[in-house]
C-alpha positions in Angstrom: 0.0 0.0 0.0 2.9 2.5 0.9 4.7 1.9 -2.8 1.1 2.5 -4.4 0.8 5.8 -2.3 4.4 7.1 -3.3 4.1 6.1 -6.6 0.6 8.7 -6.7 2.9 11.1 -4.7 5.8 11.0 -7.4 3.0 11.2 -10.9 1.4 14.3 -8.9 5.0 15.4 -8.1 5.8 15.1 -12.1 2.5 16.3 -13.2 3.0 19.3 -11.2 6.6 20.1 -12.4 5.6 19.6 -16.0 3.0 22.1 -15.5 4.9 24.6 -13.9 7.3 24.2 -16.4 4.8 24.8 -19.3 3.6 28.3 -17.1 7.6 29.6 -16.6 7.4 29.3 -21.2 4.4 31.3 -21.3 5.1 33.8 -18.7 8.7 34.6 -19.3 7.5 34.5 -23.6 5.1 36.9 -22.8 6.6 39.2 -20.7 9.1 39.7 -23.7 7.0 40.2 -26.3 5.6 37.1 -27.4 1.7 36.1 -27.8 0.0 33.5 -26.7 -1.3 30.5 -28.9 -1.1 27.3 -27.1 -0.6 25.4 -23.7 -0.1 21.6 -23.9 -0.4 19.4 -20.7 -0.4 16.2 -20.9 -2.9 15.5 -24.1 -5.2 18.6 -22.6 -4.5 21.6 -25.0 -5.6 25.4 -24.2 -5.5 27.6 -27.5 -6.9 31.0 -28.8 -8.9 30.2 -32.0 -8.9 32.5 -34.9 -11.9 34.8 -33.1 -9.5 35.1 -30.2 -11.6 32.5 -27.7 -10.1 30.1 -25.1 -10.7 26.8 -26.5 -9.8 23.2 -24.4 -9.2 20.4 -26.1 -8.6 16.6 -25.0 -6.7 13.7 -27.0 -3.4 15.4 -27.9 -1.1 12.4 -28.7 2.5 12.3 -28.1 2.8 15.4 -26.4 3.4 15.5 -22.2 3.9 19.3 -22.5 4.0 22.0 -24.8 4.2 25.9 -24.5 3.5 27.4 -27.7 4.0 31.6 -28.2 4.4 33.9 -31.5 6.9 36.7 -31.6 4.9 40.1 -31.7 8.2 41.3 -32.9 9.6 41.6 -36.4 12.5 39.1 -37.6 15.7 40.0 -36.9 19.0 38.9 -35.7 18.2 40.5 -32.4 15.2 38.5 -31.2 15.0 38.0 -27.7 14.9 34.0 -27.6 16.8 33.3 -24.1 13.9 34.2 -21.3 11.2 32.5 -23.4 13.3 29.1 -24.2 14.8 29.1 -19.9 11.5 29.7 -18.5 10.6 26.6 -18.0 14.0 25.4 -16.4 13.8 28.3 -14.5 10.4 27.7 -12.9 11.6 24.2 -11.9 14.3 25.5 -9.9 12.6 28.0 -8.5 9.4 25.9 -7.5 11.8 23.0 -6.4 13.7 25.4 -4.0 10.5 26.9 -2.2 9.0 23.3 -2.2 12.2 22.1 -0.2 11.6 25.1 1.9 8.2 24.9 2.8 8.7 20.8 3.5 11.2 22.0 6.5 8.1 23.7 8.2 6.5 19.7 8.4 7.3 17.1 10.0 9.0 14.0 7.8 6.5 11.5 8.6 3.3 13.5 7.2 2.4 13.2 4.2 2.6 16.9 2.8 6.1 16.3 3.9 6.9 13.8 1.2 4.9 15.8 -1.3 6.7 18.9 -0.9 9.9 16.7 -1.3 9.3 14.4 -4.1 8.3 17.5 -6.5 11.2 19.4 -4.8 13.5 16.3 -6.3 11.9 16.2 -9.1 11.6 20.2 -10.4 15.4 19.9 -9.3 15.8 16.9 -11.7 13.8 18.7 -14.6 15.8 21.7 -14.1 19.3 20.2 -14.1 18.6 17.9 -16.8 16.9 21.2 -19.0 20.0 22.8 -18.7 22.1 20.0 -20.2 22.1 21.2 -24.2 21.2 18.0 -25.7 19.2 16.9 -28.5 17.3 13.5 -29.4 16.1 11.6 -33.1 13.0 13.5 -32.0 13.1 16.4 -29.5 15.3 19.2 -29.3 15.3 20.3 -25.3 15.5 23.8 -23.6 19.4 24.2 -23.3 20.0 22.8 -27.1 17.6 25.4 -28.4 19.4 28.4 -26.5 22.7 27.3 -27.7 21.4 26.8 -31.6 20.1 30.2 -31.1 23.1 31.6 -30.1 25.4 30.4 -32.3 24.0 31.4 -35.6 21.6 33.8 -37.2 19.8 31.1 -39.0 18.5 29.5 -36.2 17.1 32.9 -34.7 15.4 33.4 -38.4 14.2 29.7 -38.4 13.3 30.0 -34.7 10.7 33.6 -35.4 9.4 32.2 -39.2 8.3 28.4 -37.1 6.6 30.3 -34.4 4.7 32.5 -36.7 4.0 29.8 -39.5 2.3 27.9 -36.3 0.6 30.9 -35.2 -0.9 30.9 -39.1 -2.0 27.4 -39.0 -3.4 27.6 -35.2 -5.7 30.2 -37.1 -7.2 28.1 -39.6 -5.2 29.0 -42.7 -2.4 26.8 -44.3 1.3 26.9 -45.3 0.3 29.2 -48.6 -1.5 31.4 -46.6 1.6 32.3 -45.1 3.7 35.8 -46.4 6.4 34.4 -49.0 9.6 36.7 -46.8 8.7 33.5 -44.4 9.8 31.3 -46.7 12.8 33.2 -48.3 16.2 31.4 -48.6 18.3 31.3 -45.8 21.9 32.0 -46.2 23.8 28.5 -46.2 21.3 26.5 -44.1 22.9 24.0 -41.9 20.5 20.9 -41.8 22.3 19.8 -38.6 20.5 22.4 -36.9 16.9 21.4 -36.1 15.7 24.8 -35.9 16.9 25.6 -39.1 16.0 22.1 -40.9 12.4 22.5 -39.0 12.1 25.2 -40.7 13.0 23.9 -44.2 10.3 21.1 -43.9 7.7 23.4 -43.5 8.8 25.5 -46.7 8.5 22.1 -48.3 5.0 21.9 -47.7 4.6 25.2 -48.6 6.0 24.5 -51.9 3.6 20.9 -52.0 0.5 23.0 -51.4 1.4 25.4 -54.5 2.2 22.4 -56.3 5.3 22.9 -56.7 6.7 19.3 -56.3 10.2 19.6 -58.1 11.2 22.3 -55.8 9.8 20.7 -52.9 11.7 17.5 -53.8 15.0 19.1 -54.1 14.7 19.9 -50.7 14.1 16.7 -49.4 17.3 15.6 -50.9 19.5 18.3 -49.0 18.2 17.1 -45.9 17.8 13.8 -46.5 21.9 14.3 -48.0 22.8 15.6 -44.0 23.8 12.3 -42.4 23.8 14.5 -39.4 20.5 15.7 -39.4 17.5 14.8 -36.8 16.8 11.6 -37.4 13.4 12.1 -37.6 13.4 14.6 -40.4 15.7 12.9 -42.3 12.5 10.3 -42.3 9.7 13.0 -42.8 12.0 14.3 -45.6 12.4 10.5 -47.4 8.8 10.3 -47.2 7.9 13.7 -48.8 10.1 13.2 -51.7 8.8 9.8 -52.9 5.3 11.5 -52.4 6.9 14.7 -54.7 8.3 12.4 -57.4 4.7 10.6 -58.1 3.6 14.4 -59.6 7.2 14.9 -61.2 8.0 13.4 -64.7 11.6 12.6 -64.0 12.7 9.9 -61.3 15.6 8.0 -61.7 14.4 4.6 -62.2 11.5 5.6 -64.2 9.3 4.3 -61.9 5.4 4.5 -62.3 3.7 6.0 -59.9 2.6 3.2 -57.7 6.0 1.7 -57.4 7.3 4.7 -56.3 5.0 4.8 -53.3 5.6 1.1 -52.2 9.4 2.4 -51.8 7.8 4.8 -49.0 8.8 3.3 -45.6 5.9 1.4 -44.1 7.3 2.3 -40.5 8.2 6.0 -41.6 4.2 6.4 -42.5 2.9 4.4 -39.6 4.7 6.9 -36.9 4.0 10.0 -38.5 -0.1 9.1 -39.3 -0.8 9.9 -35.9 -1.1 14.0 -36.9 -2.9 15.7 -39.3 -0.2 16.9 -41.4 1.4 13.3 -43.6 -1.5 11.9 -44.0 -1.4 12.2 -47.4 1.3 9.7 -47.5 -2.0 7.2 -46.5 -4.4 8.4 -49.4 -1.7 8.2 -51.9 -1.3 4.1 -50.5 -4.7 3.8 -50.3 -6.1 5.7 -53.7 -2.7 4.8 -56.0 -1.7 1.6 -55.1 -4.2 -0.6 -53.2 -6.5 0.8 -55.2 -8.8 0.8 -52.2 -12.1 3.8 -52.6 -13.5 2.6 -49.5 -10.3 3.0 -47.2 -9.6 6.4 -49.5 -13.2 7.7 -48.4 -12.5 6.9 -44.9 -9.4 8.7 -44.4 -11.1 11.9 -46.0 -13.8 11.5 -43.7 -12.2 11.3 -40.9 -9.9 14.2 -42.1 -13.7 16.1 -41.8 -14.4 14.7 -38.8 -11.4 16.5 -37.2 -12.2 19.5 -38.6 -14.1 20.9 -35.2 -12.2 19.3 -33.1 -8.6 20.1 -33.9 -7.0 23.1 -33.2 -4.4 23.4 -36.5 -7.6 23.8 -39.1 -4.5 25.2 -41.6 -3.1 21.6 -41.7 -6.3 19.8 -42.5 -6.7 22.7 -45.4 -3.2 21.5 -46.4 -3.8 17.9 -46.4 -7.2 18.4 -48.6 -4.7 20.3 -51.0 -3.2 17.5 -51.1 -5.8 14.6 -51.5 -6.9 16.8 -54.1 -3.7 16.4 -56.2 -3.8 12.8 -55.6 -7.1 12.6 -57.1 -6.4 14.3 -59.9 -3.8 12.4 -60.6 -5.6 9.1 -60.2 -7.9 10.4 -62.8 -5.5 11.0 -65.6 -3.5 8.1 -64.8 -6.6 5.7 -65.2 -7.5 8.0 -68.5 -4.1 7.3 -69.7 -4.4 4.0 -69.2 
């Protein structure tokens, strides 16, 4: 009974921490001239919609916290970036040391005492560990950011064009509603840097969405060319390329259409299907090559379905861009044939 009671005590302890984590982002971002959009905890997500209301939403998948603010600043070199990206560490400390305070005042047999403790140990945790500038196949953390920031313009430019691209999309428009300065070339992008190679994915769905697949391709060959690059978008990037070169005349095997799609990477598809943004890499499967309507139908539906109850409307637009193209195509393929 005592393990089950510490283990509650340590998930409110990280629940907690995560939290005030998420709050030191958003107060620190604002109080330096960001705006707010979004506040993930734990699959519950609290965003402004485009009339400017509070809106909560439940079922956010793979995300245990997520601070999300625009700049209400212009781009430049000399963007503030450190206050927003430490808050959260920041908040942990602090939050850990009055916690271990406050715990003094009890006695270390009650159980406020080993409350007050465990979140103590573990916003101290969270805050050491935030501060260590490290980067995963997935998920760049607090400290890497900072130091990408400060070591090159690129990422600051990357850094302000993501956060206002995501304020766009949070809106309800997609990646070609989006001025075309976001979007300019960046001088000698480094695809190491996630920033800076986050950045480049979304200009390749801003080119897909204006149909512009060759350039979009090309892109997804520099990254994909960066051995050193996030693991992750190297993936995303293989992906989008095979799904650029069904609309392109010119592949280097000559491929038809459907073969090129079954060299898409089954496992590449199945983890990024979860958002609303890839799956056109299903309908293209479904529609081209298993020649499957009644699948095809049900992953536009449930596109629709989603419509009201996600919070990045701009994506969904994006992806009916997209199954749009791959309709057309299917048409003139089968007329060809």
């Amino acid at each position: 009974m005592e393990i089950i009671l510490l283990l509650l005590i340590l998930l409110f302890a990280l629940i907690t921490q995560i939290i005030i984590h998420e709050i030191g982002h958003i107060v620190l971002g604002l109080m330096t001239g960001y705006k707010f959009i979004s506040i993930n905890i734990l699959g519950i997500l609290f965003y402004k919609n485009e009339n400017g209301k509070l809106i909560i939403k439940f079922s956010q998948k793979g995300i245990s916290g997520q601070g999300l603010l625009s700049p209400g600043f212009v781009e430049s070199v000399n963007i503030p970036y450190f206050w927003y990206n430490a808050g959260g560490i920041l908040f942990n400390l602090i939050s850990s040391i009055i916690c271990g305070s406050i715990a003094m005042i009890f006695k270390q047999d009650s159980l406020i005492y080993t409350v007050l403790i465990f979140t103590a140990i573990i916003g101290l945790f969270l805050s050491i560990f935030g501060s260590i500038p490290i980067s995963s196949a997935s998920v760049s953390y607090d400290a890497y950011n900072i130091m990408m920031l400060r070591k090159n313009h690129n990422s600051k430019y990357s850094f302000w064009r993501i956060l206002k691209i995501e304020e766009v999309l949070n809106a309800g428009k997609s990646y070609c509603d989006c001025p075309k300065e976001w979007f300019a070339p960046l001088s000698e992008p480094d695809y190491k840097n996630s920033l800076t190679c986050g950045w480049t994915l979304y200009k390749i769905y801003w080119f897909m969405e204006c149909g512009n697949f060759a350039e979009a391709e090309s892109l997804c060959r520099d990254i994909i060319a960066e051995k050193r690059a996030r693991q992750s978008y190297r993936d995303i990037a293989i992906c989008e390329r095979e799904f650029c070169r069904i609309f392109m005349n010119e592949n280097n095997e000559n491929k038809a259409a459907k073969d090129i799609i079954f060299s898409i990477q089954d496992q590449n598809s199945k983890d990024r299907c979860d958002t609303f943004t890839n799956r056109h890499i299903l309908y293209a499967q479904a529609k081209l090559v298993l020649k499957d309507e009644q699948k095809a139908e049900a992953l536009k539906k449930d596109l629709e379905k989603n419509w009201h109850s996600n919070n990045r409307n701009g994506e969904i637009k994006f992806e009916r861009k997209l199954f749009s193209f791959i309709d057309l195509y299917s048409l003139n393929f089968i007329k060809e044939r």
